[in-house]
Backbone as CSV, one residue per row, in Angstrom:
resi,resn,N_x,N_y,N_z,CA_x,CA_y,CA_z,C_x,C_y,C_z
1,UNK,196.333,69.614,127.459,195.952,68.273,127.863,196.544,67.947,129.235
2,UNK,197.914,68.494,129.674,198.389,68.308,130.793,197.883,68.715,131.608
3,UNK,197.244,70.030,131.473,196.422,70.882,132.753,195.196,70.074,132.732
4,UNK,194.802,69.944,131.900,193.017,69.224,132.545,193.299,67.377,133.116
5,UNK,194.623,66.906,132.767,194.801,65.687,133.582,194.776,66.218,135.060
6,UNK,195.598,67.131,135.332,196.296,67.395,136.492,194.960,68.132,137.063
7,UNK,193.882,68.863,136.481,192.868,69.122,136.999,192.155,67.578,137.397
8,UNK,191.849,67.025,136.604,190.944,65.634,136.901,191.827,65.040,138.180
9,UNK,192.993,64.774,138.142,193.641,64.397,139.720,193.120,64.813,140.592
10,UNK,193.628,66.432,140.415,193.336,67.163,141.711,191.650,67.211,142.390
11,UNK,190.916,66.987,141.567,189.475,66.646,142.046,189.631,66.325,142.800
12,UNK,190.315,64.660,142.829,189.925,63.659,144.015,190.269,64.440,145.332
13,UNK,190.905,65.226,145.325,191.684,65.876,146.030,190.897,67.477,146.936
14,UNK,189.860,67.526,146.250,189.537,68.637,147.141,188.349,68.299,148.148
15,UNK,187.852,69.289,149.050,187.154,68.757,150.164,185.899,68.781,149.608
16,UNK,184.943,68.475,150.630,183.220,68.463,150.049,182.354,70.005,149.816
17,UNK,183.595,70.905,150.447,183.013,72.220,150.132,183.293,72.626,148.612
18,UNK,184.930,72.461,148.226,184.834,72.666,146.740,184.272,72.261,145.998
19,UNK,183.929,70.970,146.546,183.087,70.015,145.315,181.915,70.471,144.904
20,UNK,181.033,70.796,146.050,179.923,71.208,146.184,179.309,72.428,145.774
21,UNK,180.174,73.536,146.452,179.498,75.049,146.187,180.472,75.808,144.819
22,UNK,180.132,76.141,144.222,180.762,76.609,143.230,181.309,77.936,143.298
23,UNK,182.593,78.325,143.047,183.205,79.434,143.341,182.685,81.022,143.172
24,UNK,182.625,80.964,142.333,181.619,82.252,141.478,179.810,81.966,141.641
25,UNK,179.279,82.594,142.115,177.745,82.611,142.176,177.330,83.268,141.027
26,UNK,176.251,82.994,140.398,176.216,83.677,138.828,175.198,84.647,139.198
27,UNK,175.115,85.921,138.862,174.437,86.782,139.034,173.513,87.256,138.354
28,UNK,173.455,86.354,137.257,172.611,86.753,136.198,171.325,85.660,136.518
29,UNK,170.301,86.163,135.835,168.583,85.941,136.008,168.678,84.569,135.400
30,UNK,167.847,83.548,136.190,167.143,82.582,135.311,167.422,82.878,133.775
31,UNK,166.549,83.394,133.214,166.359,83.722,131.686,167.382,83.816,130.888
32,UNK,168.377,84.660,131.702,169.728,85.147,131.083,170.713,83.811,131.129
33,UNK,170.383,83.073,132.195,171.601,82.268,132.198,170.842,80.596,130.918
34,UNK,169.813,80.836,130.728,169.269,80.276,129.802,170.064,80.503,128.756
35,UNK,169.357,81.791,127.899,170.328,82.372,127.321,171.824,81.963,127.002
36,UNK,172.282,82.522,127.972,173.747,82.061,128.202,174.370,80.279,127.289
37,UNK,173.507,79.795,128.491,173.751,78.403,127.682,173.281,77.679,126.378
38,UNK,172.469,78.239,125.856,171.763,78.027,124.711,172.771,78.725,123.710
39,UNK,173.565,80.080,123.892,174.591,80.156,122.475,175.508,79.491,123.265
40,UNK,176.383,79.186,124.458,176.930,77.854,124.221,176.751,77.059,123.577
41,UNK,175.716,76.285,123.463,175.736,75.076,122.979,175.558,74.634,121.643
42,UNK,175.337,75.951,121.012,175.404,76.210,119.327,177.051,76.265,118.687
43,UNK,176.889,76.163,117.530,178.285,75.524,116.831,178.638,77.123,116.699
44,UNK,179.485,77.903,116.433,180.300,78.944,116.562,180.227,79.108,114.735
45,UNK,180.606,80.376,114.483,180.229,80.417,112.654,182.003,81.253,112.519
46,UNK,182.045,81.837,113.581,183.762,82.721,113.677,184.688,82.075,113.902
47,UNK,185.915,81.986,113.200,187.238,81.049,113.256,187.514,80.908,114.618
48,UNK,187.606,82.180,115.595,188.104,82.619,116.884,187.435,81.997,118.178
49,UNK,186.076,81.703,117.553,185.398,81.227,118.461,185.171,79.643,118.571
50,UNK,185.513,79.290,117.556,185.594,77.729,117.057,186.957,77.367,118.156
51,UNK,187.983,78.075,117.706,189.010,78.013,118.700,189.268,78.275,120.367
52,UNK,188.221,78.808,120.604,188.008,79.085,122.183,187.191,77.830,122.677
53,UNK,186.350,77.100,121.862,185.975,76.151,122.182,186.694,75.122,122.790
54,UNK,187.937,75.391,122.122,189.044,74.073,122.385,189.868,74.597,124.657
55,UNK,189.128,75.533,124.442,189.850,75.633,126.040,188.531,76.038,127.035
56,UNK,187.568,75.361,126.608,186.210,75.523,127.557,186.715,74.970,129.034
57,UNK,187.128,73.522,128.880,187.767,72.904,129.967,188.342,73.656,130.720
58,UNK,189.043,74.583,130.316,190.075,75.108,130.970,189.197,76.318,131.963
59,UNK,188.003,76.170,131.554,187.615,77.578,132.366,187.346,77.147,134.154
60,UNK,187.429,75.907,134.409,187.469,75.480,135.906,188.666,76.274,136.143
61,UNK,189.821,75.398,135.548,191.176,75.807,136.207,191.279,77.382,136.448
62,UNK,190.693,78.415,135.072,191.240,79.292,135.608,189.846,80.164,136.743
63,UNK,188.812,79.650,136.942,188.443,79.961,138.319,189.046,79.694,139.264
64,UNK,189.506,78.433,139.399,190.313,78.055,140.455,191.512,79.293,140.835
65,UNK,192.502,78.978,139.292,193.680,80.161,139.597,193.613,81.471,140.390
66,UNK,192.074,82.394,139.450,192.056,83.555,140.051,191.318,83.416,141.396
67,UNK,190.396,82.784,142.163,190.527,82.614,143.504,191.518,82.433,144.388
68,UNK,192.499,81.345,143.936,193.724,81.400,144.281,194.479,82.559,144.688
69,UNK,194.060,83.095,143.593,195.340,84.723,143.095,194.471,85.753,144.536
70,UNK,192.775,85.600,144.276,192.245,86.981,145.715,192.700,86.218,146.602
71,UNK,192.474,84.757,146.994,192.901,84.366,147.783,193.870,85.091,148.583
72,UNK,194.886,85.358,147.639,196.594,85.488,147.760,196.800,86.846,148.361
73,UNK,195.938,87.398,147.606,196.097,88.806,147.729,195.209,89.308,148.862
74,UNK,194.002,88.818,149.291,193.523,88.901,151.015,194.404,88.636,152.193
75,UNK,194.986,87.578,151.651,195.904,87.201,152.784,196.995,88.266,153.346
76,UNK,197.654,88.600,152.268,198.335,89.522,152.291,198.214,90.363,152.704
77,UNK,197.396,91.474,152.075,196.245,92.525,152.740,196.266,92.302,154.773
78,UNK,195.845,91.272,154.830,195.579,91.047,156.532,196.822,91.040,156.794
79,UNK,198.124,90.230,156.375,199.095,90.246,156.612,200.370,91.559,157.197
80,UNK,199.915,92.630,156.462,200.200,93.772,156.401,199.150,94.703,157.556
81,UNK,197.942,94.489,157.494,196.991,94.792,158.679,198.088,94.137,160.327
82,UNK,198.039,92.992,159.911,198.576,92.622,161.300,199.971,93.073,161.647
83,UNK,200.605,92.940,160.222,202.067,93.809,160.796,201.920,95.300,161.339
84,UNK,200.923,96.038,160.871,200.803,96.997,161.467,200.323,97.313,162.557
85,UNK,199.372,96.915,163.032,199.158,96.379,164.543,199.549,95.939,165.271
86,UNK,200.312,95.203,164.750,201.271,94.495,165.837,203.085,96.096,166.100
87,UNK,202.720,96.539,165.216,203.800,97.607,165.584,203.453,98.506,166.661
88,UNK,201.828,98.309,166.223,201.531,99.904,167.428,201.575,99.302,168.802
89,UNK,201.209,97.815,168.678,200.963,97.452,169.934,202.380,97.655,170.371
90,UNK,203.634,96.835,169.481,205.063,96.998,170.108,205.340,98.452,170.794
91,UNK,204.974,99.863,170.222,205.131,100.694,170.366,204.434,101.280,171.786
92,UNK,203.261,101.041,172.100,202.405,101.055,173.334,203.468,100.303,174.190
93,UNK,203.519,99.386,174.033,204.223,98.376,174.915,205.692,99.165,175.451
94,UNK,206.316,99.850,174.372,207.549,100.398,174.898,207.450,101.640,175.490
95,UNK,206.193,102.580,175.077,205.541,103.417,176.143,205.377,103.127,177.599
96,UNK,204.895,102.540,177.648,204.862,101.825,179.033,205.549,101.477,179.898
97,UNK,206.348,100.719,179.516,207.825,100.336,179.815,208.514,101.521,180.294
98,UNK,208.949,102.361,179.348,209.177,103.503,179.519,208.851,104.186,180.599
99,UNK,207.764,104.234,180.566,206.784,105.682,182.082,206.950,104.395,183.770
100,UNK,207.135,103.292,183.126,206.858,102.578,184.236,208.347,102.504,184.730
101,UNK,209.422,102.441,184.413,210.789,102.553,184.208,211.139,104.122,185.196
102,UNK,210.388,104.907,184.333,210.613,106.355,185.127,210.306,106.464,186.436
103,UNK,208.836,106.271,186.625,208.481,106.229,187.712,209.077,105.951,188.921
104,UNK,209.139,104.196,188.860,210.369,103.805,189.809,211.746,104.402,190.175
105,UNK,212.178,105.097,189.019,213.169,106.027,189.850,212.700,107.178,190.622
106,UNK,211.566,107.772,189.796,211.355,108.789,190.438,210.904,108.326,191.820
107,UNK,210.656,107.307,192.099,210.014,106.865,193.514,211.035,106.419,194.300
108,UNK,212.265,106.003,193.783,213.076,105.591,194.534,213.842,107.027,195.505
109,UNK,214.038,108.216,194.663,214.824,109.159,195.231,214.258,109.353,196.725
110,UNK,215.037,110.225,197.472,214.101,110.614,198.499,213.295,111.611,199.337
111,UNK,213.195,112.212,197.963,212.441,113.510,197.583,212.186,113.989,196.194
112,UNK,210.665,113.161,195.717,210.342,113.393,194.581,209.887,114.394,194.037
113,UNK,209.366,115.448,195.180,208.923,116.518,194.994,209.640,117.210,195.632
């Protein structure tokens, strides 16, 4: 009951894109998603399923969560992309430095060859 208050809050709370486009695109056919909702909406005859009923609500939140979670885990992913890139670049960079460092001495002597 606490999570679906704190879901109904957080509504007010998201932008016109969440509101709007729905996270998951359903991939299944017209027909199927007929289907689909039609044994939804029938009474359940299995103890287990009578009981899953009681956390239908809950199936926003946990779309939300696991987007959250790729969310989390893309970020990361790039995060690690960029740390690594950003090393080679450091590394180029101290190449450079380096040969450009040399050079100048070698240009300073007064006979480089």
């Amino acid at each position: 009951q606490r999570i679906l208050r704190l879901a109904e809050m957080c509504r007010r709370l998201e932008t016109e894109e969440e509101k709007v486009l729905p996270f998951y695109p359903s991939s299944l056919a017209e027909w199927e998603q007929q289907d689909a909702r039609r044994v939804l909406e029938e009474t359940p005859s299995e103890p287990l399923a009578r009981a899953m009923q009681d956390y239908v609500g809950l199936e926003r939140f946990w779309q939300r969560f696991n987007k959250v979670k790729l969310d989390e885990v893309a970020l990361e992913r790039a995060r690690a992309a960029l740390a690594s890139r950003n090393r080679q670049l450091r590394e180029l960079l101290q190449q450079y430095l380096a040969g450009a460092a040399l050079s100048r001495k070698a240009l300073s002597n007064p006979h480089p060859l």
